[in-house]
DSSP file (Angstrom, degrees, kcal/mol; ACC not computed):
  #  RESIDUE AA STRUCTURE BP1 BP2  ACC     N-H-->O    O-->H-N    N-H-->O    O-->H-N    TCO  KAPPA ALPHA  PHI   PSI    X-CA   Y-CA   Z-CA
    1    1 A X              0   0    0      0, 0.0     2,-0.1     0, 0.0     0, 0.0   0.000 360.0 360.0 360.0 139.7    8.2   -4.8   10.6
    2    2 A X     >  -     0   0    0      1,-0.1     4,-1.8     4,-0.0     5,-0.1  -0.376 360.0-117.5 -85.7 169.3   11.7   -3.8    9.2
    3    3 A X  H  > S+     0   0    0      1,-0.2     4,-2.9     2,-0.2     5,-0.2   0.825 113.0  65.8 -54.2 -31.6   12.9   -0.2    9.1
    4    4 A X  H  > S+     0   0    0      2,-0.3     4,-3.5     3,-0.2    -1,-0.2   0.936 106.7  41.9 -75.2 -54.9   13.1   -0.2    5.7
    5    5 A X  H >> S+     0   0    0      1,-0.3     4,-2.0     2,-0.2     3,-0.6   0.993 110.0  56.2 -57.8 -69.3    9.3   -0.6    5.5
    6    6 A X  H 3X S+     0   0    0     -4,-1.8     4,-1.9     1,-0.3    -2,-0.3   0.811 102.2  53.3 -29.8 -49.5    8.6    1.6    8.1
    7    7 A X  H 3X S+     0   0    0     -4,-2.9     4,-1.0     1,-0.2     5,-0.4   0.921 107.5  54.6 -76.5 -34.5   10.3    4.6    6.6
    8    8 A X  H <X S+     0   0    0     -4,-3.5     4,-1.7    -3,-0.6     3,-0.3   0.910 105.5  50.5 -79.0 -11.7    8.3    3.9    3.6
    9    9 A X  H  X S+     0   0    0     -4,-2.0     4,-2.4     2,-0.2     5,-0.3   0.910 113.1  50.4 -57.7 -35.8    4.9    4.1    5.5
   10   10 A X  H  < S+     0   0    0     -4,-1.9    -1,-0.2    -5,-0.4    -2,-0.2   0.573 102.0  56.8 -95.4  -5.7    6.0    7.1    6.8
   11   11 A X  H  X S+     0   0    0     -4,-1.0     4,-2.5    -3,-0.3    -1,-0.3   0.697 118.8  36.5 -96.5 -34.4    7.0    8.7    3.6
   12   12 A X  H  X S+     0   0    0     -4,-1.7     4,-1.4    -5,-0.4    -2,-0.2   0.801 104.1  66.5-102.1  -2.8    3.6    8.1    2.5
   13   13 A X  H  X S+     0   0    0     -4,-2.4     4,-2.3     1,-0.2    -1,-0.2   0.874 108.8  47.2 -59.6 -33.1    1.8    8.8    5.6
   14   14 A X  H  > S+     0   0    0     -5,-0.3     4,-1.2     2,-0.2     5,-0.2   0.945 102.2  53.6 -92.3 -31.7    2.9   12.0    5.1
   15   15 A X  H  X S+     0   0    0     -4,-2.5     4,-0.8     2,-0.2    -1,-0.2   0.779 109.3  54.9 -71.5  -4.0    2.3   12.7    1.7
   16   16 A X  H  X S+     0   0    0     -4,-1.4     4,-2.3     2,-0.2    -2,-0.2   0.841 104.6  57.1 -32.3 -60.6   -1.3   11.6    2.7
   17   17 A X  H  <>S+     0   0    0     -4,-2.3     5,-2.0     2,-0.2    -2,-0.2   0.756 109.9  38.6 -68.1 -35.4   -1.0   14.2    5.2
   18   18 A X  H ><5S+     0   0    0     -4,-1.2     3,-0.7     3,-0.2    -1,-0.2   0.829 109.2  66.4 -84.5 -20.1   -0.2   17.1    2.6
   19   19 A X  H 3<5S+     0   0    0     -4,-0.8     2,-1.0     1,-0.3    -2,-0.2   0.986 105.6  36.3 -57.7 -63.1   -2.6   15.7    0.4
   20   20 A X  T 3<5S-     0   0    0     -4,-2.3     3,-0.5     1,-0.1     2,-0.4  -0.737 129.2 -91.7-104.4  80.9   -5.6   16.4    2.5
   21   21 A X  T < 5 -     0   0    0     -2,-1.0    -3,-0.2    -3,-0.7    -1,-0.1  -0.187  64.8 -69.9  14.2  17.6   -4.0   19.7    3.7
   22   22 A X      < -     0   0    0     -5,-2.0    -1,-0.3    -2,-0.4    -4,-0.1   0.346  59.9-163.0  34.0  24.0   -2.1   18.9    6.8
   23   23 A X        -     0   0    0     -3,-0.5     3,-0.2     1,-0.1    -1,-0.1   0.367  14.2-140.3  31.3 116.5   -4.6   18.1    9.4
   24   24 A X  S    S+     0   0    0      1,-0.1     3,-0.5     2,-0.0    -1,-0.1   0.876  96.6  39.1 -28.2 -57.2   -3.8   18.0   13.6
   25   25 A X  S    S+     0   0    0      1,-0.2     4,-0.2     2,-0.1     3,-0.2   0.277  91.3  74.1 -95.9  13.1   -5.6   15.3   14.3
   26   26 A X     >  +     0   0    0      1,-0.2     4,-0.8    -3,-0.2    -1,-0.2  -0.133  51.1 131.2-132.0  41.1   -5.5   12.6   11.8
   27   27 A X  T >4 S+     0   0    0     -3,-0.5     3,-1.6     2,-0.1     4,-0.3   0.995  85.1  37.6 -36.0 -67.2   -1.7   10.9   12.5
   28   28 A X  G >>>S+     0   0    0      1,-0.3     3,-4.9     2,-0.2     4,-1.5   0.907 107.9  56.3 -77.7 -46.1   -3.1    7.6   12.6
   29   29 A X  G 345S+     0   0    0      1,-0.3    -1,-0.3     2,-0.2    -2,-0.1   0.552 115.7  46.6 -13.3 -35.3   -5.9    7.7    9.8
   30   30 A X  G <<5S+     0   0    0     -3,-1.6    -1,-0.3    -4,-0.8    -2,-0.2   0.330 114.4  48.6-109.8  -7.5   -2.5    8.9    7.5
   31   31 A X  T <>5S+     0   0    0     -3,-4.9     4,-0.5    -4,-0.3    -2,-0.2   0.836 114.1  45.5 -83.2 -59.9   -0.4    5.9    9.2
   32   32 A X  H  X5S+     0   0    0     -4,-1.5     4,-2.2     1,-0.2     3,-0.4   0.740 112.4  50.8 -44.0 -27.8   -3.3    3.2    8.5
   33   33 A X  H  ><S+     0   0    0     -5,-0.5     4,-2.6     1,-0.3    -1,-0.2   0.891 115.8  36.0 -89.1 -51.1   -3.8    4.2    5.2
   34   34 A X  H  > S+     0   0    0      2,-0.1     4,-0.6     1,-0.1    -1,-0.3   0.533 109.7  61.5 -94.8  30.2   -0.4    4.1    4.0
   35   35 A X  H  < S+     0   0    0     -4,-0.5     4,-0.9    -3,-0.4     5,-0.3   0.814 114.0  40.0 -86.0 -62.8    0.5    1.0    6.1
   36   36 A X  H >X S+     0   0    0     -4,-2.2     3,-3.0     2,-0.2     4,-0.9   0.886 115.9  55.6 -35.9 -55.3   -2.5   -0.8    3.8
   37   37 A X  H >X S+     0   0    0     -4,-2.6     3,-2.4     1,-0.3     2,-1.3   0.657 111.9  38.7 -26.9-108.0   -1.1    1.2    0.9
   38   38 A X  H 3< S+     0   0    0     -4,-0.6    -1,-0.3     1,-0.3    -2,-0.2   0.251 120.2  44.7 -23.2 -23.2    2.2   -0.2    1.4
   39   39 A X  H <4 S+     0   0    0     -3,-3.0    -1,-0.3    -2,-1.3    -2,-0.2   0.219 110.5  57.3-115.7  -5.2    0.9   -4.1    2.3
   40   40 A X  H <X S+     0   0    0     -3,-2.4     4,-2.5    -4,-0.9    -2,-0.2   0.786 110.1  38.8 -99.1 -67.4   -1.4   -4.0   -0.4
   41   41 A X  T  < S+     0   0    0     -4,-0.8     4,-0.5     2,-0.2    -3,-0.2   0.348 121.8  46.7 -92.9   3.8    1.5   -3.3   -3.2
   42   42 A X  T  > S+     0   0    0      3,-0.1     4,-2.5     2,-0.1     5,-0.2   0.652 114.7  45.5 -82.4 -29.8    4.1   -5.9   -1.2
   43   43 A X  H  > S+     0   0    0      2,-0.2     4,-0.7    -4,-0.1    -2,-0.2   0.892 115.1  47.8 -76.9 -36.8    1.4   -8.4   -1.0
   44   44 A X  H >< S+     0   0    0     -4,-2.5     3,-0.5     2,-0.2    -1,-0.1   0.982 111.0  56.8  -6.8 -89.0    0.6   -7.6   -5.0
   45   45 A X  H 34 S+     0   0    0     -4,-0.5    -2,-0.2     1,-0.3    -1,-0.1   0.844 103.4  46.5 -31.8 -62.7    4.3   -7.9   -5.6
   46   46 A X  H 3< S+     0   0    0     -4,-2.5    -1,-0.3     2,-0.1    -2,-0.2   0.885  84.1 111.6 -65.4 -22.2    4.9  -11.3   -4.4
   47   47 A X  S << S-     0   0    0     -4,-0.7     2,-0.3    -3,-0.5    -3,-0.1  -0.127  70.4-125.2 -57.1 146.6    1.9  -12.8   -6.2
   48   48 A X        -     0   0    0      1,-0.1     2,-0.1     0, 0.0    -1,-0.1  -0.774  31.4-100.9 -95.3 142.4    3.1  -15.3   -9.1
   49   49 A X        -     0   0    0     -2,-0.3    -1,-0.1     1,-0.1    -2,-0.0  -0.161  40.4-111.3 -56.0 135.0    1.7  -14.5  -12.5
   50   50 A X        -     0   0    0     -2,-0.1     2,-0.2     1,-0.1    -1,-0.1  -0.386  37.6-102.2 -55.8 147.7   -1.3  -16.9  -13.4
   51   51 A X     >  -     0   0    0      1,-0.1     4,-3.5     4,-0.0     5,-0.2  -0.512  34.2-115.1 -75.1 150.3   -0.4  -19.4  -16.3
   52   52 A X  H  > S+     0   0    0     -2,-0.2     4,-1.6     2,-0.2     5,-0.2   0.907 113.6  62.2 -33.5 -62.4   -2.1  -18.3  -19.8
   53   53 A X  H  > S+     0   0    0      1,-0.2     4,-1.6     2,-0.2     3,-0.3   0.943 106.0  39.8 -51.4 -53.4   -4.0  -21.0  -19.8
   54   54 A X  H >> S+     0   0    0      1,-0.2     3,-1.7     2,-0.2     4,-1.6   0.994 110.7  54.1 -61.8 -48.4   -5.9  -20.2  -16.7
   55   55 A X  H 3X S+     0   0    0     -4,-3.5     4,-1.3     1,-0.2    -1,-0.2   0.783 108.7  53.6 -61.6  -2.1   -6.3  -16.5  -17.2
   56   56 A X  H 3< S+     0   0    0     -4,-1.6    -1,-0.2    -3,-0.3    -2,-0.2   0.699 112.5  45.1 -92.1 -12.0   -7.9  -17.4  -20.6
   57   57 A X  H X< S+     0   0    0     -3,-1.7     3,-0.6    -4,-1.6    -1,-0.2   0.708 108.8  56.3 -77.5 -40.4  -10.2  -19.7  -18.7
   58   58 A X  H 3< S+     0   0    0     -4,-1.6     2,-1.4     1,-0.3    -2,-0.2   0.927 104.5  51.4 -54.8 -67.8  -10.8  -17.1  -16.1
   59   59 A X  T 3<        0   0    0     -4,-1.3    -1,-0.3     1,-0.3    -2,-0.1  -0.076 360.0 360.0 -71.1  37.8  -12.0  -14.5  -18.5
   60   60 A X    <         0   0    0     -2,-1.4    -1,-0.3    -3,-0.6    -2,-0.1  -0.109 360.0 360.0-153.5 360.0  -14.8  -16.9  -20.5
């Protein structure tokens, strides 16, 4: 994993962590969550849009 990534899990592990009030005990529960977070919207990202034709096929 590059740094680059890592400091953004960790920027949102922790607003995770303020979200649900700051918590002791739940480091990793606020790493996992925004590691998916974060692997979710790169894995998103890369996807190529579907041709027209198919998404109009899709929706029928």
């Amino acid at each position: 994993m590059s740094p680059e990534i890592q400091i953004i899990i960790q920027e949102k592990a922790y607003s995770i962590w303020e979200a649900e009030g700051r918590p002791s005990d739940r480091g990793l529960d606020h790493w996992l969550k925004a590691e998916a977070g974060v692997t979710n919207n790169k894995i998103k990202s890369n996807r190529k849009p579907r041709p027209k034709k198919a998404a109009a096929k899709a929706e029928k």
